[in-house]
VOGU-3710 file (C-alpha; in Angstrom, 3 decimals, decimal comma):
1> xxxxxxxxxx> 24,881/-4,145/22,558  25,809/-7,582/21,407  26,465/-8,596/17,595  27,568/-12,326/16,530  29,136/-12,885/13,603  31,179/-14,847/11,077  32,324/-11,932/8,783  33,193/-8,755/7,779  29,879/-7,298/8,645  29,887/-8,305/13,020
11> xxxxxxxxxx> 33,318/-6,299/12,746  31,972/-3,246/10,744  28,641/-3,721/12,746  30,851/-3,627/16,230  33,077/-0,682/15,259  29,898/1,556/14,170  28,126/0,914/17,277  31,221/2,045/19,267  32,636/5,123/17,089  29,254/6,080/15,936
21> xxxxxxxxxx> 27,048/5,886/18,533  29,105/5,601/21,641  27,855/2,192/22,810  29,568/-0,578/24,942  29,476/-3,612/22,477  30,480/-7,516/23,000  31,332/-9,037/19,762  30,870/-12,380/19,539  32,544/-14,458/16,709  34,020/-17,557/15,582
31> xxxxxxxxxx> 37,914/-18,602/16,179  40,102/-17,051/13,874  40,257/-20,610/11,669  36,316/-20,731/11,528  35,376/-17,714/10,031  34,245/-16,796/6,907  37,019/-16,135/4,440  36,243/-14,720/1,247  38,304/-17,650/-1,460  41,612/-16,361/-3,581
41> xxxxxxxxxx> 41,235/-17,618/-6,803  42,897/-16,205/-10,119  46,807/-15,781/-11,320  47,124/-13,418/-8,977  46,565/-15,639/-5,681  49,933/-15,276/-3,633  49,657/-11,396/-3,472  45,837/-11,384/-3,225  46,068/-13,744/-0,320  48,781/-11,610/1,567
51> xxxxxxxxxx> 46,905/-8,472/1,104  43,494/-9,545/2,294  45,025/-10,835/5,359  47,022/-6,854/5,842  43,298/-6,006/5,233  41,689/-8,265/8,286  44,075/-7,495/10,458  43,434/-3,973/9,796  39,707/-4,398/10,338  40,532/-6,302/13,748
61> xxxxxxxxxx> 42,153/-3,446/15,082  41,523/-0,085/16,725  43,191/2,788/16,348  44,342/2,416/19,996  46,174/-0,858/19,315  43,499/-3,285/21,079  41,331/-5,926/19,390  38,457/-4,483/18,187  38,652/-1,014/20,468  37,043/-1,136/23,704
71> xxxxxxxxxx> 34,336/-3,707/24,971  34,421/-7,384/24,728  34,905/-10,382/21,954  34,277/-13,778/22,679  35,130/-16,327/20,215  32,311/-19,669/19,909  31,615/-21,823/17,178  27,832/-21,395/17,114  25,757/-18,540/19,295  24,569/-21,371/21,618
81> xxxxxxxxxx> 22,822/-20,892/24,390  25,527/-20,624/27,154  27,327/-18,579/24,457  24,350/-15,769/24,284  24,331/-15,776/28,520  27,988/-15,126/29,003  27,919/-12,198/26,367  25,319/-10,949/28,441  22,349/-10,967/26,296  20,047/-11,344/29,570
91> xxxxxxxxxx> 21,091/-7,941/30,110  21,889/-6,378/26,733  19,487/-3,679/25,104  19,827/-4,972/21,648  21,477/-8,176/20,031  22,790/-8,658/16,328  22,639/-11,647/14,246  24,627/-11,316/11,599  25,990/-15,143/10,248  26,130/-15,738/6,564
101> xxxxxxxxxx> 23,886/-18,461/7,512  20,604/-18,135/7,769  19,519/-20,784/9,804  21,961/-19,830/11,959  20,939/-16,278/12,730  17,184/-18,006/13,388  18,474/-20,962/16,160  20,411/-18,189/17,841  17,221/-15,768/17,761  14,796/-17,942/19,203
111> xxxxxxxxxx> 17,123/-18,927/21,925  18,095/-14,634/22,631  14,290/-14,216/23,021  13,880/-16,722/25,753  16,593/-15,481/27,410  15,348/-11,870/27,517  11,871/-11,384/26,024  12,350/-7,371/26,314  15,566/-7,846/23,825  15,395/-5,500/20,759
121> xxxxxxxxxx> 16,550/-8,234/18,189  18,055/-7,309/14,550  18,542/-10,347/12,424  20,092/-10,612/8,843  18,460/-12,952/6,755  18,337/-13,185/3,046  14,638/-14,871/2,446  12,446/-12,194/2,762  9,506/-14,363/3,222  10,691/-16,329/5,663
131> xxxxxxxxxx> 12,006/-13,088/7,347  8,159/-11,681/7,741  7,197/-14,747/9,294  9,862/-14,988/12,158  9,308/-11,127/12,752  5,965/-11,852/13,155  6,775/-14,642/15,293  9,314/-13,262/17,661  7,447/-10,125/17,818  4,017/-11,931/19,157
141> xxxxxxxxxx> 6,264/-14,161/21,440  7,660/-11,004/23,140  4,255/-9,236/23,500  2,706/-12,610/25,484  6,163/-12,475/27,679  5,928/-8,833/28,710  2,398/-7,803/28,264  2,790/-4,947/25,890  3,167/-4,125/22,468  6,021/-5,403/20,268
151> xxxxxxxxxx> 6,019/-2,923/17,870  5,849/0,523/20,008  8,918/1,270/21,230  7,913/4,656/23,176  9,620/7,629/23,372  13,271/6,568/24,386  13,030/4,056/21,651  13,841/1,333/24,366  11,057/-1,299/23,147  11,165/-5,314/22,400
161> xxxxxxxxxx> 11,370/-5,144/18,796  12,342/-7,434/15,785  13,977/-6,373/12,926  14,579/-8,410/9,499  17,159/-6,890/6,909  19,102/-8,380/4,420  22,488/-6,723/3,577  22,173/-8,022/0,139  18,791/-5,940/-0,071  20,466/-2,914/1,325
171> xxxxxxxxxx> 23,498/-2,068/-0,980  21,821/-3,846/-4,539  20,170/-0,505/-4,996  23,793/1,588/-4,559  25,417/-0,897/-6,718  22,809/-1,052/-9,396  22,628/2,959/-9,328  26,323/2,950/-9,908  26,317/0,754/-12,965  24,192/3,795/-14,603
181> xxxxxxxxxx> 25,093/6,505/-15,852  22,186/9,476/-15,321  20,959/6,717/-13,231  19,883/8,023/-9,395  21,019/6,251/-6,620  17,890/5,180/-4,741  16,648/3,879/-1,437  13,501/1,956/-1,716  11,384/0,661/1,247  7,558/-0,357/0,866
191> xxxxxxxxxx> 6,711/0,991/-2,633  8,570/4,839/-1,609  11,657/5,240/-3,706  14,322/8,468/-2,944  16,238/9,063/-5,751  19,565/11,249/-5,810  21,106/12,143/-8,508  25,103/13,887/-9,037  24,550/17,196/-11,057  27,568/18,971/-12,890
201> xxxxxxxxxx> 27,732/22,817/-12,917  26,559/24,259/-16,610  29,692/26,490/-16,383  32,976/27,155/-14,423  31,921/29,586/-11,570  28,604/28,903/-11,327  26,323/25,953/-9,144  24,992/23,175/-10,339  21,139/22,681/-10,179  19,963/22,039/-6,065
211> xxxxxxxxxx> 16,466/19,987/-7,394  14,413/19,669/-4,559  16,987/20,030/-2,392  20,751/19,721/-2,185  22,178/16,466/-0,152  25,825/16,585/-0,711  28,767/18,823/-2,311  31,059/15,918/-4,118  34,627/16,667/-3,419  36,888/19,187/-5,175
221> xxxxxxxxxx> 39,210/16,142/-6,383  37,651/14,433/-7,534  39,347/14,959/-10,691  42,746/14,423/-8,702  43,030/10,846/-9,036  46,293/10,564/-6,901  44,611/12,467/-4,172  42,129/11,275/-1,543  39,173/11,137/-3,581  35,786/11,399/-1,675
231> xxxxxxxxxx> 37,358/10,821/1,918  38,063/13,131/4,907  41,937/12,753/4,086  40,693/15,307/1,554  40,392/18,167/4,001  38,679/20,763/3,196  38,209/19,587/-0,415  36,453/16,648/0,876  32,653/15,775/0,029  30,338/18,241/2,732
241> xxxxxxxxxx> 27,512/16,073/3,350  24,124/18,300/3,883  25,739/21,440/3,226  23,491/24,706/4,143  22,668/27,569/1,763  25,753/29,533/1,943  28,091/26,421/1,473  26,359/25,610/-1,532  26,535/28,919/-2,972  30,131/29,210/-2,290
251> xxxxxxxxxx> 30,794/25,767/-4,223  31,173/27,240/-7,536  32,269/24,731/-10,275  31,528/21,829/-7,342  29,289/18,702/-8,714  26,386/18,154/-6,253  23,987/15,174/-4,880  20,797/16,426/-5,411  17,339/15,160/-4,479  15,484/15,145/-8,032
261> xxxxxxxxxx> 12,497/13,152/-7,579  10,136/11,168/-4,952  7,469/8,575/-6,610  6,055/4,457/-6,249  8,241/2,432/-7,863  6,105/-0,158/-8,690  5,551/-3,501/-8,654  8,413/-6,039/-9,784  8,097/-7,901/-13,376  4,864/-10,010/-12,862
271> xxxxxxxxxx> 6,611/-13,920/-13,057  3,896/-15,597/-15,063  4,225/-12,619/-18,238  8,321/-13,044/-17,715  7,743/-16,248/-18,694  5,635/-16,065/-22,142  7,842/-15,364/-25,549  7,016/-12,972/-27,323  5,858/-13,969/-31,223  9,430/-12,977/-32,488
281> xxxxxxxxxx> 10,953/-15,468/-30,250  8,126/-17,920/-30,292  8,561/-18,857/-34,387  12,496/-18,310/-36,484  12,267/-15,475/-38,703  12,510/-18,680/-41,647  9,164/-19,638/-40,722  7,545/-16,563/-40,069  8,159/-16,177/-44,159  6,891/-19,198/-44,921
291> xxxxxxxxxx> 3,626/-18,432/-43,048  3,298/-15,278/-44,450  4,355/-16,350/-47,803  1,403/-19,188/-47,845  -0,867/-17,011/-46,496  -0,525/-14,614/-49,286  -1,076/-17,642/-51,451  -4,700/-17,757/-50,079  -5,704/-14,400/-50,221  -4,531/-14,341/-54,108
301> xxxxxxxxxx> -6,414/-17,934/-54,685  -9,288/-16,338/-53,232  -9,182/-13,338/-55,415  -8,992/-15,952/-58,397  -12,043/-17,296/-57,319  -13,994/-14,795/-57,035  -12,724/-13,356/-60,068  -13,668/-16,439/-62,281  -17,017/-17,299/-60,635  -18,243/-13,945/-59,280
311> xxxxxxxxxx> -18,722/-14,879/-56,697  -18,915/-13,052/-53,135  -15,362/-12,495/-51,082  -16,673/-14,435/-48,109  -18,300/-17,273/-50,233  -15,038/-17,180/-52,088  -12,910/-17,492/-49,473  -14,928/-20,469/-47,945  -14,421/-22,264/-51,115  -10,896/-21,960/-51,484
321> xxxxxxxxxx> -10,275/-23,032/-47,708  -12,118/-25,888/-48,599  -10,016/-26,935/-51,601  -6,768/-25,934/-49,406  -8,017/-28,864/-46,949  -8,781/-31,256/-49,283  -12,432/-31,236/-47,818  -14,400/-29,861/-51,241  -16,459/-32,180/-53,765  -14,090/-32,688/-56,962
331> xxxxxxxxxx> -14,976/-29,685/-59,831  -15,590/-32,156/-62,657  -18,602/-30,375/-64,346  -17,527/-27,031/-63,692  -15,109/-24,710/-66,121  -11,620/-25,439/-66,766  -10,565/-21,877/-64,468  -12,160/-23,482/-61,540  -10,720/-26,808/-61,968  -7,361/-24,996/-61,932
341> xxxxxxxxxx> -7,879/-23,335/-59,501  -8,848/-25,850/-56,973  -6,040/-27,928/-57,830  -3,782/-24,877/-56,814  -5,675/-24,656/-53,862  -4,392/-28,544/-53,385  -0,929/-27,915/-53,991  -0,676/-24,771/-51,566  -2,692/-27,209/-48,851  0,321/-29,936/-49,534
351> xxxxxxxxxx> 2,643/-27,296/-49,056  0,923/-25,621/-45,216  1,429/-28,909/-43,749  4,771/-29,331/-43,083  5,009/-25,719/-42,548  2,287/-26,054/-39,797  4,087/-29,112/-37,748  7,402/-27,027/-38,102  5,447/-24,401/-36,506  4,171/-26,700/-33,563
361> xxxxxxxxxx> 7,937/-28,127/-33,104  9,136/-24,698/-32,909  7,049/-23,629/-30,346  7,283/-26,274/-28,355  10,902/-26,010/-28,665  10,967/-22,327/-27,585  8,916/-23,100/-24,600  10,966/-25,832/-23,538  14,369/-23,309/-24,118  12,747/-20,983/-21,734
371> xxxxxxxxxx> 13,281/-22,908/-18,546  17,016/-22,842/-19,638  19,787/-20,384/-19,674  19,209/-18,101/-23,166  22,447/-17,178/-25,394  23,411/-13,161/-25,762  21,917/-11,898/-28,494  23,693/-11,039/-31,475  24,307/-7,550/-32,082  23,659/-6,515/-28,497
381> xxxxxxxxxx> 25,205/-3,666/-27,185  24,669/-0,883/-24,400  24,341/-3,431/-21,854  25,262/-4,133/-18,252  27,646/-7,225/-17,663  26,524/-8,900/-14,355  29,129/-11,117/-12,871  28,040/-13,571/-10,239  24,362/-14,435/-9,371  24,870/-14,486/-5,566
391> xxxxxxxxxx> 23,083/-12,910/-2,901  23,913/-9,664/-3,819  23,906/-10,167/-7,638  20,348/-11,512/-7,552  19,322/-8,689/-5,840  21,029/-6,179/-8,297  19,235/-8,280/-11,343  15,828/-7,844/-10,241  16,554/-4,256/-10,099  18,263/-3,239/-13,096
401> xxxxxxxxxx> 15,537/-5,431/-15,132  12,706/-3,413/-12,759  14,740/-0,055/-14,530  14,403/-2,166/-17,753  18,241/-2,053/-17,996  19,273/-4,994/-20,847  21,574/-6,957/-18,646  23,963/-9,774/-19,837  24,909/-12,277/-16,795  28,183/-14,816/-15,984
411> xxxxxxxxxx> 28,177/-17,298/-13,649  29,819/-20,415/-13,255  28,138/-22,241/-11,243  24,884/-23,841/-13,308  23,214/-24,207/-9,896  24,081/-20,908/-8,671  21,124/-19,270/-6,037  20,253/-16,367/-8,949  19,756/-18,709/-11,988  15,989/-19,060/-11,655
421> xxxxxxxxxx> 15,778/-15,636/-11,433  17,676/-15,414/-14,695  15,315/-17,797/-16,372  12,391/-16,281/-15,231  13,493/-12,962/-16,444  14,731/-13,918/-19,659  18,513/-12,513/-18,873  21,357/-13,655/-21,066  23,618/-15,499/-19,294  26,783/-16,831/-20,065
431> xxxxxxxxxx> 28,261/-19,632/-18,106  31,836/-20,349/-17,335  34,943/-19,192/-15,537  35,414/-14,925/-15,512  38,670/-15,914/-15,335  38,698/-17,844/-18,573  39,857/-16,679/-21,723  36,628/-15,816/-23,975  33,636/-15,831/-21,134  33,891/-11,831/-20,895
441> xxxxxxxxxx> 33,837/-11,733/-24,942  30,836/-14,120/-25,062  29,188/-11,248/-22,615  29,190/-9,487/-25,434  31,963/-7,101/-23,126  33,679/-4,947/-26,094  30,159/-3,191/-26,576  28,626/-3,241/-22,921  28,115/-0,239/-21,346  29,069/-0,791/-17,635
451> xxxxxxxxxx> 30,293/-4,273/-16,155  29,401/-4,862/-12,302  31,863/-7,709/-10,602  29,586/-9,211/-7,658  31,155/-11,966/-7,481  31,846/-13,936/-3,975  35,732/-13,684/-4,506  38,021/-10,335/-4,363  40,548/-11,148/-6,645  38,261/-12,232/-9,554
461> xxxxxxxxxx> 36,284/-8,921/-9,611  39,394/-7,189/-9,635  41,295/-9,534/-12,172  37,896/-9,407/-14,515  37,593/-5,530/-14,328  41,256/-4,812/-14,918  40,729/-7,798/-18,121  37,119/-5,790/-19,177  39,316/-1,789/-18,723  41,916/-3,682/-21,210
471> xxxxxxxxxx> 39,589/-4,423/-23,897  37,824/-1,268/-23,563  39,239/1,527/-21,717  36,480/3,274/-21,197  34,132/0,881/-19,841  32,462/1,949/-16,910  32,952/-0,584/-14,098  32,010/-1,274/-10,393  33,661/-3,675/-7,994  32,141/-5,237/-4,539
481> xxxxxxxxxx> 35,066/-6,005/-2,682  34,775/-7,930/0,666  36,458/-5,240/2,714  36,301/-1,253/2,746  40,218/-0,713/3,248  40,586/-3,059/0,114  37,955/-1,103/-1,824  39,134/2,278/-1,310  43,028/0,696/-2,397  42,006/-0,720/-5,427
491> xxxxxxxxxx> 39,537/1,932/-5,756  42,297/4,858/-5,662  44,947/2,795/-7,859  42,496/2,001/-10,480  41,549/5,919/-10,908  45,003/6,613/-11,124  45,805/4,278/-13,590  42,491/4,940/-15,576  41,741/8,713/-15,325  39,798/8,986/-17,925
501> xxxxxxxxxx> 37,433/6,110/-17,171  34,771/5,969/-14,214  35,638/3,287/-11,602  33,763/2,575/-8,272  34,462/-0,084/-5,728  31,870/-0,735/-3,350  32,254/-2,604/0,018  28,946/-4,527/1,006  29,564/-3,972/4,500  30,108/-0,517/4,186
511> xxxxxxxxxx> 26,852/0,027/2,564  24,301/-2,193/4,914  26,437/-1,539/7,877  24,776/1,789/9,115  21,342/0,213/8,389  22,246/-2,495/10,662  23,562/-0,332/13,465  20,472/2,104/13,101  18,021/-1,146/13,720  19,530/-2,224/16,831
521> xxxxxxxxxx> 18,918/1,315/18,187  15,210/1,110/17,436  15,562/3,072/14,132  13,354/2,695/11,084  16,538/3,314/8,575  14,794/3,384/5,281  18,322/2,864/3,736  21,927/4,567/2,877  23,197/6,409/-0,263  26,867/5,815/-1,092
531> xxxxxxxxxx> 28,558/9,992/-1,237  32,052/8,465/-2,999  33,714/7,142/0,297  31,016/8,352/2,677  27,278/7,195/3,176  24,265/9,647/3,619  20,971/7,580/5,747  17,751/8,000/4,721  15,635/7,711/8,630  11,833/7,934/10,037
541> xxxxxxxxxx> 11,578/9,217/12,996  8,915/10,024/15,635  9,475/14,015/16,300  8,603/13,358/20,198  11,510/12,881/22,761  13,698/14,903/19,994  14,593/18,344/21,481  16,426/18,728/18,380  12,994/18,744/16,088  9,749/19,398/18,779
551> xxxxxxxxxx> 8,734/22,773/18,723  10,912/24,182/16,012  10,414/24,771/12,118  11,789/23,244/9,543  14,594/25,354/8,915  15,219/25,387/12,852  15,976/21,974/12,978  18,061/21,838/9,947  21,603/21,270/10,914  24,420/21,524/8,729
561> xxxxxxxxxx> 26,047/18,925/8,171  24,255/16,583/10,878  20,890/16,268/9,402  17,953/17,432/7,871  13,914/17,063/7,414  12,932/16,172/4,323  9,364/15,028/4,181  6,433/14,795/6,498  4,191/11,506/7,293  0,535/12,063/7,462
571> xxxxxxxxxx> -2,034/9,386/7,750  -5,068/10,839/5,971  -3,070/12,355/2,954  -3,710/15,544/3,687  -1,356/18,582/4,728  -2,281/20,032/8,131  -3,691/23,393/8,084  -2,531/26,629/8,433  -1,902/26,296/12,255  0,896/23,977/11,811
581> xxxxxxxxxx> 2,963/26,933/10,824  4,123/30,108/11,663  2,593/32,182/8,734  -0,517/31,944/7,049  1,268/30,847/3,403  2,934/27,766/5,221  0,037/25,526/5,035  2,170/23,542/2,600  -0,681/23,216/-0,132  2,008/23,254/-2,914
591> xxxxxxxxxx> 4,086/20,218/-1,295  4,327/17,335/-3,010  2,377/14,189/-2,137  3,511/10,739/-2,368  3,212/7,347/-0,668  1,367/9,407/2,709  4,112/11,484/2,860  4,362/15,299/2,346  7,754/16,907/0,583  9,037/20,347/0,035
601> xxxxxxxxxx> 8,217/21,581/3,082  8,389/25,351/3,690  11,515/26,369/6,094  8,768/28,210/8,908  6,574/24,690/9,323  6,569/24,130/12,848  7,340/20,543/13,870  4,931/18,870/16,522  5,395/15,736/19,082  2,692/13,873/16,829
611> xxxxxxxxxx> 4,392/14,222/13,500  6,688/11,223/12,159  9,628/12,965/9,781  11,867/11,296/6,945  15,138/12,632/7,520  18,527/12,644/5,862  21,682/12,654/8,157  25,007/11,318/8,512  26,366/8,626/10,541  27,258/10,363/13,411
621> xxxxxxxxxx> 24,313/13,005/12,963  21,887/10,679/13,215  23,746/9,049/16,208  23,840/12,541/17,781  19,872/13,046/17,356  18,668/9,396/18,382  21,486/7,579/20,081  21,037/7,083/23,299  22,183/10,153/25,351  23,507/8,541/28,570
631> xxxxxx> 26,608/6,838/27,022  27,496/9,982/25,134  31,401/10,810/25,425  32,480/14,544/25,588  34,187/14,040/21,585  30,516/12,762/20,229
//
């Protein structure tokens, strides 16, 4: 395996190839002076800057005292060409592209390819447009170089294939979930969404709800915040991922993960209806009176009418729009009640037409104010403060407005990549330094109900959520930090110092990381669901090859703690008859159907080569049922 890399995500990347799955890997990334460093802004810079660099050089080394544990790192400017051949990509089975760059990660592709067309390829790139189309492209250039097809890897899972993902697409669900409270997290590839959910126990001594099934026991201190929350320092009182039957019964007063609910979910905000006011917005609440108020005017001048001539409401009406436009013949032989009338009708006419060009400035005002930034409203509250509209803030935008969620957003940069996306989705958003005195308090902070720090720079998503916890102590509040170490630091400290509030900080890496590492072993890795310090994957997999799954039930191939089968793929929509399983009642015509894909299967359906699985597992589960088996250590 190679990966190339400028940041925190080749390193991560590297280390779970090699701990996970027991691969040889060649890291490839810039001198130490060209890399990617994450700024240190704020009033706390000297200390900030200190720590981060404890934190790299933490990173950078194994636990047996050499640079990135065993295999190789070269160190090159740019993945060039003579760069790619001595890491050995002629001869590698897969090769990661991981650069902040996009560009970058595309040169460095099309170059890997020529070098070795059967090269499994995983590339990180944040347009997903663009991404399709090089896919697409490096996919068909490998199938005319080797005769075969791109896309079917076989049964070792040894194919050419290409693989697109975007680590800013892989944790915004986690960290949008997190902001929310009753909010799943979720995993969401091609229209299927999984959503988990943490479940309390009713009572002391008793279990808390499974759902459709249970996913994870959370850990037993979490309520300890000076212990090791939610890692495996926590022993036995650590979170069991997958737990079976008996475990869960015996976790009495325990809070679970459970799997509540599997549907579509949906398409995103359609951009042309983001853009159209609605009538509140479109006219000020002044004029909307004055309309109405004139209007009112008419209907009682029409009344009048008809009231003094007799004659009918239509014709009545008619008449009196008339004399409101000044388009009537003068009423000099008629009585004096008409004559008054119509020159009330005049007067109200006089009155509608400055009242009708305020109404066309207005709205052309409003529709010009649309293609810019809009204020916070006034008495707003419940909300979810945004900082940054990055990468990964973009992504978490589109889906908290997707959940509906009112968000309130601060950048400072007016050019920033996620501004369009604010104006097309009609998001507050307040611009200026986080830092600042008075941008959190235009955010409306002091009555928001979660604030999410996704900002590019450590120390001002920690300095703004330790500003935010001082205004309101109970704010609920969720920090991407650039490094996991740092994140589970500031993460323990802050629950210590705030037990009574909920804080989570969440390490980008650490959340696209296994997604990553599952691609470049020919994986379809649907996603990852953050289990406090630990991640649970969400995979599809092809039941052939698998010793593990062929041949066995559903309950068979459960393994505790490793993995387990969750749904079943079928291409008609229909669940296989009876023959599929070992009793007559296991026909599975009470599962669940959604997306092609068949849920709550019974424990005695018998797996076959043909059938494609979702599974859930953990890291080194899933590396244990799909890595590849000759590199295996005796520890894996």
């Amino acid at each position: 395996m190679v990966v190339c890399g400028d940041d925190g995500l080749a390193h991560r990347l590297a280390a779970e190839l090699r701990g996970v799955y027991r691969e040889q890997v060649t890291l490839v990334v810039p001198p130490s002076g060209r890399r990617v460093r994450q700024p240190v802004v704020g009033r706390a810079r000297a200390a900030s800057a200190a720590l981060l660099d404890m934190v790299n050089a933490a990173v950078n080394r194994s636990g047996n005292g050499e640079p990135n544990g065993a295999g190789r790192e070269l160190e090159a400017v740019e993945p060039t060409e003579d760069v790619l051949a001595e890491a050995g990509v002629d001869r590698a089975a897969a090769l990661a592209l991981v650069y902040d760059d996009d560009e970058t990660n595309i040169r460095a592709a099309l170059t890997a390819r020529r070098l070795n067309p059967r090269l499994r390829l995983v590339l990180r790139l944040y347009n997903r447009r663009l991404g399709r189309h090089i896919e697409e492209l490096l996919d068909q250039s490998a199938a005319l170089a080797t005769g075969g097809d791109p896309r079917d890897p076989g049964l070792d899972g040894a194919g050419t294939s290409t693989t697109v993902l975007s680590d800013a697409d892989t944790a915004a669900p986690a960290l949008a979930a997190t902001a929310l409270v009753g909010t799943s997290k979720v995993v969401e590839t091609d229209g299927l969404l999984l959503r988990a959910v943490e479940r309390q126990p009713p009572r002391p001594g008793e279990v808390a709800d499974p759902g459709l099934c249970t996913l994870a026991l959370l850990s037993a201190t979490s309520n300890d915040p000076a212990g090791a929350d939610g890692s495996e320092g926590s022993g036995e009182q650590a979170p069991q991922l997958l737990p079976d039957a008996a475990a869960v019964e015996a976790a009495t007063g325990r809070a679970t993960v459970a799997l509540e609910q599997v549907s579509y979910a949906g398409p995103p905000l359609p951009a042309g209806r983001a853009g159209v006011p609605p009538f509140g917005e479109l006219f000020s609440r002044r004029l909307r009176w004055s309309l109405a108020g004139l209007g009112a005017c008419v209907v009682a001048l029409a009344v009048a009418l008809m009231v003094v001539t007799g004659d009918h409401p239509l014709h009545a009406t008619y008449v009196t729009l008339l004399d409101l436009f000044a388009i009537n013949e003068p009423a000099h032989n008629d009585d004096a009640g008409r004559q008054v009338l119509q020159l009330l009708s005049g007067f109200v006419g006089l009155l509608l037409l400055p009242v009708l060009l305020a109404a066309v400035l207005e709205a052309l005002g409003t529709f010009r104010n649309a293609s810019t930034v809009r204020k916070p409203p006034r008495g707003l509250g419940g909300h979810v403060v945004l900082l940054g509209l990055g990468k990964i803030g973009t992504r978490v935008l589109t889906r908290l407005r997707e959940m509906d969620i009112p968000v309130v957003c601060v950048e400072a940069d007016p050019e920033a990549r996620g501004m369009a996306t604010a104006r097309r989705l009609r998001v507050p958003v307040v611009l200026g330094d986080v830092t600042q005195e008075g941008v959190l308090e235009a955010a409306k902070i002091h009555r928001a109900h979660s604030l999410l720090a996704l900002t590019s720079v450590d120390t001002t998503n920690l300095e703004a959520a330790l500003y935010a916890r001082s205004v309101r102590s109970r704010l609920r509040v969720v920090l991407r930090l650039y490094d996991d170490d740092f994140a589970t630091a500031v993460y323990r400290t802050l629950r210590a110092a705030h037990p009574g509030s909920l804080t989570r900080s969440r390490s980008v890496t650490h959340l696209s990381a296994p997604a990553f590492a599952g691609a470049m072993m020919g994986r379809q890795i649907l996603g990852a669901i953050p289990v406090e310090r630990r991640v649970l994957l969400f995979a599809a997999v092809k039941v052939a090859g698998h010793p593990q799954l062929e041949g066995k039930t559903v309950g068979e191939a459960f393994r505790a703690g490793a993995w387990r089968v969750l749904a079943l793929e079928v291409s008609d929509g229909e669940v296989p008859d009876g023959e599929r399983s070992v009793d007559a009642g296991g026909d599975g015509e009470g599962a669940a159907r959604e997306s092609g894909l068949v849920w709550e299967l019974p424990d005695t359906y018998v797996l076959r080569s043909e059938d494609r699985v979702v599974l859930a597992a953990t890291r080194r589960g899933l590396a244990e049922l799909l890595g590849r088996r000759a590199r295996q250590g005796a520890g894996s």
